[in-house]
N, C-alpha and C positions, 0 to 999 in steps of 0.2 A: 279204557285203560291203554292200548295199543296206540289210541292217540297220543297220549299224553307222554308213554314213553320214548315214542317217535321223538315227541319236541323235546324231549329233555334228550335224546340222543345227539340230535340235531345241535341244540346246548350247548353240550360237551364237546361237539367236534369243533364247531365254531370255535369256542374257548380253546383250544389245541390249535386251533390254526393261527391262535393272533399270539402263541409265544411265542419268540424270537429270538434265537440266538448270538451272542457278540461275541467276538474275538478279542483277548485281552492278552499282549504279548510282553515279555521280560527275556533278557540273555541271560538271567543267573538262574541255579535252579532253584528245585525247593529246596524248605527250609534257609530261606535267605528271608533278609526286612521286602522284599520284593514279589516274594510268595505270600508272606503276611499280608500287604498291598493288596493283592489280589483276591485272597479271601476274605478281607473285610468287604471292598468293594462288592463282588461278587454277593455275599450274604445280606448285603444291605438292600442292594438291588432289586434280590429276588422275593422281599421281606417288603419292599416298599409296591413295587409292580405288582405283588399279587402272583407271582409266578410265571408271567409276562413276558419278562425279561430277562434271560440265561446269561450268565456269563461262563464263556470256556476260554479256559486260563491253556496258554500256550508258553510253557516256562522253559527254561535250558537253551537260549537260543533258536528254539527249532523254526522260527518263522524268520530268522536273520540277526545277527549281531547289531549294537542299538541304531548306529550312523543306517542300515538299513532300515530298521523299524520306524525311524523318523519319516524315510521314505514310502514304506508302505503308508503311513497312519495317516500322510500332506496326499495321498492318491485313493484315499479309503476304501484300499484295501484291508487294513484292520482298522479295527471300530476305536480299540483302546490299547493302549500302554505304560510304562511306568521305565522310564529311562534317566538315565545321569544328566544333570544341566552342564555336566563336563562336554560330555557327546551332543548336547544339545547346541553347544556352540558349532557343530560343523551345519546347521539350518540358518541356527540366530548367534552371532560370534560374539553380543554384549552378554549371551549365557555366563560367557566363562568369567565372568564377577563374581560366580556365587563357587567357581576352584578357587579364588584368588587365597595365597598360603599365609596364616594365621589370620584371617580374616575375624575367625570364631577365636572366640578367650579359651572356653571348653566346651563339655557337652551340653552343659544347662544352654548355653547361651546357644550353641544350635534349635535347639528343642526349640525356645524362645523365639529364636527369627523363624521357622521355618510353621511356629503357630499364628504370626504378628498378621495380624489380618492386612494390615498396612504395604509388607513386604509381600505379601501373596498376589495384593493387587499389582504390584509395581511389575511383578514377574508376569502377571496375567497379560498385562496392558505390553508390555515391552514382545512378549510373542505374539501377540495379535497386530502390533504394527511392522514385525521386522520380519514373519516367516505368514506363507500363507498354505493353506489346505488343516490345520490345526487350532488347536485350544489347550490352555494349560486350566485344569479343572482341581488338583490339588499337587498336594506336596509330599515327600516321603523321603528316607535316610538309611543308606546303608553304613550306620557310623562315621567314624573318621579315620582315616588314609593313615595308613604306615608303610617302610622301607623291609624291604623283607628279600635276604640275598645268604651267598653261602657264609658272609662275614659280616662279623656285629657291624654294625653302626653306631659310635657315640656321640659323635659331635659331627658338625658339618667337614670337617677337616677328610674326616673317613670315607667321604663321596665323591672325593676328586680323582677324576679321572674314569670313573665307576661309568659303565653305558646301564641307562637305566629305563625300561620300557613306561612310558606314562602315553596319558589320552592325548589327545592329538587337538590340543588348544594351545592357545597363542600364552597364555600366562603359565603353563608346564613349561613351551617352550623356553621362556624366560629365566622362568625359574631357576630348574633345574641347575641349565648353564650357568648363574649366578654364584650356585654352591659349587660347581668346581668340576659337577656331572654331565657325562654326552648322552641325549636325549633319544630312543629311538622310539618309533610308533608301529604299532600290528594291531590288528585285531584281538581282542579281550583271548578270545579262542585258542590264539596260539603263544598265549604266555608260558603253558606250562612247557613246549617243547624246548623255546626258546633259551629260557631259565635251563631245562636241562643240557643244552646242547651248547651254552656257552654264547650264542648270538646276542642275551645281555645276561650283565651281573647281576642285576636285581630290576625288583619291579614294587610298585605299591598301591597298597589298596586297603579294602577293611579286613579287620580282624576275621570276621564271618565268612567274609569273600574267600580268604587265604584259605579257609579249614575245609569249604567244602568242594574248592574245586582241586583239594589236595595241592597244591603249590607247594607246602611245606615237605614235602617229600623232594621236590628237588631246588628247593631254596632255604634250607631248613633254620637259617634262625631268622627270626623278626624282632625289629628294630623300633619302640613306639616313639616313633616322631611327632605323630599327629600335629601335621606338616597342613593338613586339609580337609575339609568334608566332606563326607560324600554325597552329596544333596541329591535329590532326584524329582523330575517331575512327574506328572500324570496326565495323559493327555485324553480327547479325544477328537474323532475325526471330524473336519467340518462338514465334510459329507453324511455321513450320521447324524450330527447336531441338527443340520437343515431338517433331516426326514423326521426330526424327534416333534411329540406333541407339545406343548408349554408345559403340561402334566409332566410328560416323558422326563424332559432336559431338567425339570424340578425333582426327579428323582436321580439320575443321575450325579448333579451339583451334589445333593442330599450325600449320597453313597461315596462319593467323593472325598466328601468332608468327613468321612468314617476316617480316612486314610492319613488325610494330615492332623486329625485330632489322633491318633492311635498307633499308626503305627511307628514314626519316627522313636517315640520313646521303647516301645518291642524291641527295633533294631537295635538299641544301646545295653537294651538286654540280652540278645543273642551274643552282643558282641563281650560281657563278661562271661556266658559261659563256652563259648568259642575258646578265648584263653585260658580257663582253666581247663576247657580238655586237651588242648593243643599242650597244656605243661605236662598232664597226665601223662600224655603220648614220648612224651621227651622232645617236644620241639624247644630249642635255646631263646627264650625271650629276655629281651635288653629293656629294662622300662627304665635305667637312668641315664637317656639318649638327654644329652647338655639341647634344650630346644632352644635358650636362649641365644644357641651359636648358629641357630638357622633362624631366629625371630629376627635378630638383628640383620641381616643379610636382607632377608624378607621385606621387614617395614618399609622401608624407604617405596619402594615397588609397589603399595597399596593401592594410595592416592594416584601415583602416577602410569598405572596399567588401567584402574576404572575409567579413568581419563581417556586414555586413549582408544579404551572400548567402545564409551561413548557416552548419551546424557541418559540410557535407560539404567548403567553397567550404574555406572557415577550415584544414580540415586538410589538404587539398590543398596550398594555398598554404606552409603550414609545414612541410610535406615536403618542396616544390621549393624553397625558400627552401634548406631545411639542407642542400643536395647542394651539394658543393663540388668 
């Protein structure tokens, strides 16, 4: 008997030494589409490994705002992540095809590109030849971007002159200044002080974003533009990939795909009940923002910034363009 519980002790310990635990990092906190990201991955993971493989979720910035988390994840130091293809252009700068402003019709047609097996590759293949120490493994969405400042917004006329905090890619740059607005960049981190202290007038992002990192407290009405997407990728490190078994990286992929079949559409649901507590609260939402006065400004600028991004940005964009 003594034997045998030996080797089943022995067993056990074995089994305890080969789980391992991964570092899976986000700058927004919980309850955002990025948190969902995280626990789907996570539960899938540990549901496919057998218990094997941990994931501990590192949310609210606490391992770096995302332009660093890129950097840790190309040095793997973290295992995984889930970041903006906004911010992803300061690695890979044809990212910023998938900010480019009215790209998307609406939300379906997000959902749609961001499931198009076609569009996943295109995104896959374009960061494996233009950044290196990474992997883009799936997709995920923190809705779509709105204008959110101490004064409505209706039409693009209302934004001239406006300093307005956006991500720090070359098609914001553009943008913006097109509509009439001066452009400043910071860290995600210091929007809220910013907004309060007058260093810009407004700032934009998603509805969910807005509510929970309180911004409407000192930006208090929001303006629905939906101006942009907020796409995001999921990475993991290629230093991890290498050490993974065929087994491993098939579970991983697997978990992965929890994330761009699931949670993009979650996020579109947080983001309706986000504005109906944000109205509860008395925040002033604008939703008859004229978007045809900022499509029109926009259009032209499609074709000719994918372009100039380059031939990954280029086919991207004529992929999610053709999904109907």
């Amino acid at each position: 008997m003594g034997g045998l519980l030996a080797a089943l002790l022995l067993a056990v310990g074995a089994h305890a030494q080969d789980v391992k635990h991964f570092r899976f990092a986000y700058d927004q906190p919980r309850n955002t589409g990025y948190s969902i990201a995280g626990d789907l991955f996570a539960d899938k993971l540990k549901e496919l490994s057998k218990g094997t493989m941990i994931i501990d979720q590192y949310p609210g910035a606490q391992l770096g705002q995302e332009p660093q988390l890129l950097q840790l994840v190309k040095a793997g130091d973290i295992d995984f992540a889930i970041i903006s293809s906004a911010n992803t252009a300061t690695i890979s700068p044809q990212a910023g095809v998938m900010s480019l402003h009215f790209l998307f019709r609406n939300d379906a047609h997000v959902l749609k590109a961001l499931a198009d097996p076609q569009v996943f590759e295109a995104i896959k293949t374009m960061i494996d030849e233009t950044a290196q120490g990474l992997h883009v493994i799936g997709t995920g969405s923190q809705g779509v971007r709105h204008i959110y400042s101490k004064k409505e917004v209706h039409n693009v006329a209302d934004l001239k002159g406006m300093k307005v905090r956006v991500q720090a890619t070359a098609t914001e740059d553009t943008m913006f200044p097109a509509y009439g607005a001066q452009t400043v960049h910071m860290p995600f981190g210091s929007v809220y002080t910013s907004l309060q202290t007058g260093v810009v007038d407004a700032a934009e992002n998603s509805i969910n974003v807005y509510l929970v990192n309180k911004h409407y407290e000192v930006a208090p009405v929001l303006s629905i533009t939906e101006h942009e997407a907020n796409n995001a990728l999921v990475y993991v490190s290629d230093k991890l990939w290498q050490s993974l078994s065929a087994e491993q990286r098939q579970w991983v992929l697997t978990a992965a795909a929890e994330i761009s079949s699931k949670e993009p559409a979650a996020a579109f649901e947080l983001e309706k009940s986000a504005a109906k507590k944000l109205k509860s609260m008395g925040v002033k939402i604008v939703e008859d923002v004229d978007k045809k006065s900022f499509d029109e400004i926009a259009d032209p600028y499609l074709d000719k910034l994918a372009k100039e991004l380059g031939p990954h940005a280029e086919k991207i964009k004529n992929l999610i363009r053709a999904i109907n």
